[in-house]
N, C-alpha and C positions, 0 to 999 in steps of 0.2 A: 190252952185247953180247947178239946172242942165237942161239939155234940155232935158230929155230923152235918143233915140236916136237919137243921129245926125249925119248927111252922109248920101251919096246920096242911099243906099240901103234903108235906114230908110223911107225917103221922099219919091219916088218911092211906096214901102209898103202904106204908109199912103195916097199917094194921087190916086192912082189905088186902094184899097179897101176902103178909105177910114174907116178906123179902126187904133186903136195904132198897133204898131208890138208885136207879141204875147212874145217876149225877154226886153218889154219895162223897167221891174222891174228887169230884170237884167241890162239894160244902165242905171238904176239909181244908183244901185250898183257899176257898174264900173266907174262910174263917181265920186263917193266918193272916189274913191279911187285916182284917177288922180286928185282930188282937194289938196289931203292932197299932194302926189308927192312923194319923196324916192329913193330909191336905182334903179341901171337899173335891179335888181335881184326881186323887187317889183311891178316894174309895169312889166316884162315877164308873174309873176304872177298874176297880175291883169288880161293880155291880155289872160291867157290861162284858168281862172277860164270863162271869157265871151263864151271863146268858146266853150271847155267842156259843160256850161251850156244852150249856146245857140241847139247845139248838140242834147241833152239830149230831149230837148224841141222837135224833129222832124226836125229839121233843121239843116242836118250836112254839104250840101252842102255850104248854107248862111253862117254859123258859121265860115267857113272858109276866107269866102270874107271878113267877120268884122274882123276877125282876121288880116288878111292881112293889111287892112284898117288902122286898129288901130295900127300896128307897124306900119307902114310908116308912117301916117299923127299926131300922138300924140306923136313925139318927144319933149322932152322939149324944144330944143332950134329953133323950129319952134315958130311964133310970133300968134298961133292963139290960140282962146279962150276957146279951146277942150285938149289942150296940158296936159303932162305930169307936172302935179305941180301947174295947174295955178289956186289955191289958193293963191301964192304967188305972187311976180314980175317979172317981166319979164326984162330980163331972170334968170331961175335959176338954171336948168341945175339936174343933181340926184345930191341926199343927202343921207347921210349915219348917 
């Protein structure tokens, strides 16, 4: 499953212009990726392909803020529904 983007930079985006964020297909992307979960070597990976690509898009300042975002708050062993793995149960911490 996925929300898109989610977080407050996303929400803000969406409800001031009402419009998706123009990086929306890439939060879907990264979101497949923190569903399936992995090594802490895979999701660095995950968080920096988002950035790069959010970047790339015209947005290098943004890019950075999700990045930020997305290390701190999608730790797996945080209890929320965005986390790192959470295809699985909770908790589950990286997997190799």
């Amino acid at each position: 499953v996925t929300d898109g983007c989610s977080g407050g930079l996303s929400y803000v985006w969406k409800l001031w212009l009402q419009a998706p964020t123009p990086w929306e297909d890439l939060c879907i992307e990264h979101d497949r990726c923190y569903w399936r979960g992995g090594t802490a070597q895979e999701r660095l990976v995950a968080d920096r392909i988002l950035r790069d690509a959010v970047a790339a898009r015209g947005y290098p300042v943004l890019s950075y803020i999700l990045y930020a975002a997305v290390r701190l708050m999608g730790h797996p062993f945080l209890p929320f529904s965005w986390r790192w793995g959470y295809g699985w149960s909770y908790p589950r911490g990286y997997r190799g």
